[in-house]
C-alpha positions in Angstrom: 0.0 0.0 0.0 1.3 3.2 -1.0 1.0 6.3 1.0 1.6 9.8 0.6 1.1 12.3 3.4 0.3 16.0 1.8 1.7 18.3 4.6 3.9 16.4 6.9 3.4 19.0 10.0 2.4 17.6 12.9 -0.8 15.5 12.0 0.8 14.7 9.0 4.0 13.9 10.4 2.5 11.6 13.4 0.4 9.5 11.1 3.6 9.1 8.6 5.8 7.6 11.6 2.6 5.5 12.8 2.0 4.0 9.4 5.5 3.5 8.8 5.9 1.6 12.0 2.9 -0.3 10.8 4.6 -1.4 7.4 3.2 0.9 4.8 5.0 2.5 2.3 4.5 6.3 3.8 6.4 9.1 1.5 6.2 12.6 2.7 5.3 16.6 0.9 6.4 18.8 3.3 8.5 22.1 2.7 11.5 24.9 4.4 13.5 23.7 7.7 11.1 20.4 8.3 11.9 19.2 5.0 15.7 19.8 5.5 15.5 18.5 9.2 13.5 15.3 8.0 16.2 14.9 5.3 19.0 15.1 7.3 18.2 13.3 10.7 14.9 11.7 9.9 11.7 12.5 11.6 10.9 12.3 15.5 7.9 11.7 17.4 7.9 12.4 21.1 4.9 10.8 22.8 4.4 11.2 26.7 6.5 8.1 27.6 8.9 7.4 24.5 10.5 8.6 21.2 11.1 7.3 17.7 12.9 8.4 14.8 11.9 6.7 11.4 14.1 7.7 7.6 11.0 8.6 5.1 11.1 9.6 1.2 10.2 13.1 1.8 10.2 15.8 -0.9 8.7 19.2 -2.2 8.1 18.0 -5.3 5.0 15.9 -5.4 6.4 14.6 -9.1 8.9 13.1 -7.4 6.9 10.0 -5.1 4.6 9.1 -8.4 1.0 7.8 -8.2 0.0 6.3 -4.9 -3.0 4.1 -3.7 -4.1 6.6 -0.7 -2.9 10.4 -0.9 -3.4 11.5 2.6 -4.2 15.6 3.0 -3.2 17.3 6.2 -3.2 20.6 5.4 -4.6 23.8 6.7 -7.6 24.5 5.0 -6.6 28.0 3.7 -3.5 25.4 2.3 -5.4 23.5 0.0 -6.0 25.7 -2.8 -2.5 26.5 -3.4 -1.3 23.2 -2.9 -4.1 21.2 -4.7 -1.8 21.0 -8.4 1.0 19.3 -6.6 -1.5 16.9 -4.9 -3.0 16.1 -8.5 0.6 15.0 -9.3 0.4 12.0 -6.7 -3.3 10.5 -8.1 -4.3 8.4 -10.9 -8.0 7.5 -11.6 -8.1 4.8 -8.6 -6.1 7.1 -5.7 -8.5 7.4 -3.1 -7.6 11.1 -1.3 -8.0 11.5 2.2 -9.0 14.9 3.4 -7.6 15.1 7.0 -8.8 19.1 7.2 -10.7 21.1 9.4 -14.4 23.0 8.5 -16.5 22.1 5.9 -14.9 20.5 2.9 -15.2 21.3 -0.6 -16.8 18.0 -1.7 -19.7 18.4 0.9 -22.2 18.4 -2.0 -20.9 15.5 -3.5 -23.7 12.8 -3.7 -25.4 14.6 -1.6 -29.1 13.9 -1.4 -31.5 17.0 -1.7 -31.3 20.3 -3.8 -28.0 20.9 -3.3 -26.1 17.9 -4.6 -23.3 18.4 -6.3 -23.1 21.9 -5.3 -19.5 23.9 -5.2 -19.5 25.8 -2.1 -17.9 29.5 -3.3 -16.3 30.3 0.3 -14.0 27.1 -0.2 -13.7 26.9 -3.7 -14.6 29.6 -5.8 -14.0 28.7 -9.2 -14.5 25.3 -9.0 -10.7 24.5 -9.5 -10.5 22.1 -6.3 -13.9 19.8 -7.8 -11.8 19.7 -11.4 -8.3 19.0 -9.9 -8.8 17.1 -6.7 -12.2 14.9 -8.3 -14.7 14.3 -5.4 -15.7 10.6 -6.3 -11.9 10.2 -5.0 -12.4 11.3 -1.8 -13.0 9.8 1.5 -13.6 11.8 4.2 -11.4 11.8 7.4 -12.6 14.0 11.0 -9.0 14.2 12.6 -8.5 14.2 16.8 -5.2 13.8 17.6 -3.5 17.1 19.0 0.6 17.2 17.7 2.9 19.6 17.5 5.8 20.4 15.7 8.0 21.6 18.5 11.1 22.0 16.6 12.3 21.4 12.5 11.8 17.2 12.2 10.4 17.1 15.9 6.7 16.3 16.5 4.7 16.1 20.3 1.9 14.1 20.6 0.0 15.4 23.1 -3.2 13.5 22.8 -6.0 11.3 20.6 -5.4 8.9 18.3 -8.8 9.0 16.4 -9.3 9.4 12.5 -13.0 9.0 11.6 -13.0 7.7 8.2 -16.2 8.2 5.7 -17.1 7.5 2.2 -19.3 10.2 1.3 -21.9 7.9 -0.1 -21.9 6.1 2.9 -21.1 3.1 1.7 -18.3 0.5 3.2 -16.3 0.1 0.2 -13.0 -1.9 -0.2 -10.9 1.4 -0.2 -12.2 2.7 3.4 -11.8 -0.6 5.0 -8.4 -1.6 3.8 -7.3 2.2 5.4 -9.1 1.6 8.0 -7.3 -1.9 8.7 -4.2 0.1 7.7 -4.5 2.7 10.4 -6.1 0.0 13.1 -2.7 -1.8 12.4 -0.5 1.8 13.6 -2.5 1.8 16.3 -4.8 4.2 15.8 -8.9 4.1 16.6 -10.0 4.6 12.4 -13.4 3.8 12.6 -15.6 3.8 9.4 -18.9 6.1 9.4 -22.2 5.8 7.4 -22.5 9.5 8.0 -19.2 10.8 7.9 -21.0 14.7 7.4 -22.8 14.0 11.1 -19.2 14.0 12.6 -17.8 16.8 10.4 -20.5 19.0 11.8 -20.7 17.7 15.6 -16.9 18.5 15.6 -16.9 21.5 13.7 -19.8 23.0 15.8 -17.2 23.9 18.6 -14.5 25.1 16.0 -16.5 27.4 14.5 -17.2 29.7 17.7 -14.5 28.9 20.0 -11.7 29.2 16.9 -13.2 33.4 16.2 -14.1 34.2 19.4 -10.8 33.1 20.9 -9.1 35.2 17.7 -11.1 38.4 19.3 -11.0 38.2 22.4 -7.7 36.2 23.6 -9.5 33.8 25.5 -8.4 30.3 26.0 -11.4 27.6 25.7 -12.0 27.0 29.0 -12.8 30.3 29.6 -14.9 30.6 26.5 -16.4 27.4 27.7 -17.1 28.0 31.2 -17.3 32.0 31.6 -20.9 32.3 31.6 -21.4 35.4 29.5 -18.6 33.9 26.7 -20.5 30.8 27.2 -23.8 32.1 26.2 -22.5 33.8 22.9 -20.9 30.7 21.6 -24.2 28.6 22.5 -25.7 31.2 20.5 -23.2 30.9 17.4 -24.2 26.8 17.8 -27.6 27.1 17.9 -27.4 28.9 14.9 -25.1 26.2 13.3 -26.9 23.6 14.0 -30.0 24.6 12.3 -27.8 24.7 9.5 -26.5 21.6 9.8 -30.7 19.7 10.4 -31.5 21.6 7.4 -28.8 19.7 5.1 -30.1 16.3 7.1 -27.1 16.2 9.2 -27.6 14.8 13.1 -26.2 16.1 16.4 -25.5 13.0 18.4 -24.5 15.0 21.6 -26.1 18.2 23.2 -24.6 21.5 22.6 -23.8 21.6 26.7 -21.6 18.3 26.1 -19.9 19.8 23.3 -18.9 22.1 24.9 -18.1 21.2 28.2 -15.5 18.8 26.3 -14.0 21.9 24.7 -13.7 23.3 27.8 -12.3 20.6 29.5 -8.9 20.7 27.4 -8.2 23.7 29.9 -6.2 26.7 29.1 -5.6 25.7 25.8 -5.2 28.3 22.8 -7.5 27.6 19.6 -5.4 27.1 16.7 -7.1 30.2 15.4 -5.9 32.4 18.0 -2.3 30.7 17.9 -2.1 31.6 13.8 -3.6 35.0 14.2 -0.6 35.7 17.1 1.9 34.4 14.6 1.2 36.1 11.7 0.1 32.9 10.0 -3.3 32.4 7.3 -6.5 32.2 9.4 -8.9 29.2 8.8 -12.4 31.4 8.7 -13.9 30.3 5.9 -13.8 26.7 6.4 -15.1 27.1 10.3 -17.5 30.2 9.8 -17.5 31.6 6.3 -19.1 28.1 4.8 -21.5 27.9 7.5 -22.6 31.3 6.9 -22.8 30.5 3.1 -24.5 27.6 3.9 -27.5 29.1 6.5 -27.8 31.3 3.5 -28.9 28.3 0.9 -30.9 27.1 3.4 -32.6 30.3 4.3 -31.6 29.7 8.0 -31.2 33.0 10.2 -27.8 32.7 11.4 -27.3 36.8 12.3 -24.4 36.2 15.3 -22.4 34.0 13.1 -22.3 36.5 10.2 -21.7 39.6 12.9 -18.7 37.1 14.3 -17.5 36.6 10.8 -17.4 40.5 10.2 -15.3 41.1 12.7 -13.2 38.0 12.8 -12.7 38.7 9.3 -11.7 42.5 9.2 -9.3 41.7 12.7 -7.5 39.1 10.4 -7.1 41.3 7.9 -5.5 44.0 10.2 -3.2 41.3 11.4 -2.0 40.3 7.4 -4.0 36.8 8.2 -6.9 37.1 5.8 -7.0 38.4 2.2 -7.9 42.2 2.3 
């Protein structure tokens, strides 16, 4: 089984060194210092009781690794556009691509049953380049938990989670999803395969897409958006308006928005990865986490007025910062 890993940061790089370990044959994209460091010393994974160095093909040049069976996608969201040319170069007709990213993906549409199907979603892909170059019937769709980090150039923490919720977006249990799912079961990850992998997109993404802005404007750290009672109330808000959303395109919410976000909260003083790109100057992932969902309330004729005001001003403070296209 061949495997490529599009954006060996630290998700990327922790599932290359588990599937490695496993067996596969795990090549690498990745790019600057991490590339060089990976080249020259390998690349290490620090867990909470041991460490491991593995020797990868890693490259910057897609061209380079050839056609694989599974191209794995790891990237930021605002990364994908950019980057999706170079992952074309690593699929052939039968490469199933695994979309690893937060938000709402491109392909949501895809097959999808009601008025909408097959629908491009402007806020993630406006001209339709990512539907033509990265073809949807490829997909399967991945909801990512592990929390790594890249601590240093060819180190990666990881701090907890080892869940990768795998979905074919028909639903279906095809021969593809199972044998990564076997793949991944083998690295010792949980890779479980969902009928409805949208369901789990939203119930993770309905978190993301209040405590990710409202940490970005006001500095908070999720337990304290969580558990501050008049913070609390304004993300609630934000998710009530998200979930209608969500029922309208027939997804489910299989936990309470209380649960939800007491989980968040429970990570502790933790800084959304919003808030930690907006404080180093890095590309802000909005429009997958909020600027879709407001997109989408608006095909569904769903009042969603908070989120939008939170997107304004989310928006116009990233652009301030040089994090969000003026």
């Amino acid at each position: 089984m061949k495997i490529a890993v599009f954006g060996a940061g630290a998700i990327g790089g922790y599932l290359a060194v588990k599937l490695h370990q496993a067996g596969a044959d795990v090549s690498v994209v990745a790019r600057g210092a991490h590339l060089a460091a990976m080249r020259e010393r390998g690349l290490t994974l620090r867990g909470q009781a041991d460490a491991v160095t593995v020797r990868l093909a890693c490259t910057d040049k897609a061209e380079d690794l050839g056609p694989q069976d599974y191209v794995i996608v790891t990237l930021k969201a605002t990364g994908l556009v950019p980057a999706a040319p170079q992952i074309a170069k690593l699929m052939r007709p039968e490469t199933a691509l695994v979309t690893g990213i937060n938000g709402i993906p491109y392909w949501y549409f895809y097959g999808h049953e009601g008025p909408w199907r097959d629908r491009v979603i402007d806020s993630l892909d406006p001209d339709g380049k990512l539907w033509e170059l990265l073809p949807p019937r490829q997909v399967i769709g991945c909801v990512v938990y592990p929390a790594a980090e890249v601590i240093e150039p060819g180190v990666i923490t990881h701090t907890y989670g080892n869940r990768f919720s795998l979905g074919e977006p028909d639903g279906s249990t095809s021969p593809r999803v199972l044998a990564l799912s076997r793949m991944l079961t083998q690295a010792g990850l949980k890779a479980p395969v969902r009928s409805n992998i949208r369901d789990e997109i939203w119930v993770k993404l309905w978190g993301n897409l209040a405590f990710n802005p409202l940490s970005a404007l006001t500095s908070s750290t999720l337990e304290r958006l969580a558990f501050r009672p008049d913070l609390r109330a304004v993300a609630r808000t934000m998710m009530q308006e998200a979930q209608g959303v969500g029922e309208a395109l027939g997804a489910k919410f299989s936990v309470s928005i209380d649960k939800r976000m007491d989980g968040a909260g429970e990570v502790g003083e933790h800084k959304t990865s919003m808030l930690q790109d907006l404080e180093r100057g890095r590309p802000m992932e909005i429009d997958a986490l909020l600027g879709a969902v407001v997109e989408l309330a608006e095909l569904t004729e769903k009042p969603t007025p908070l989120c939008k005001a939170v997107l304004a001003l989310v928006r116009e403070r990233a652009r301030l910062a040089g994090c969000y296209p003026a």
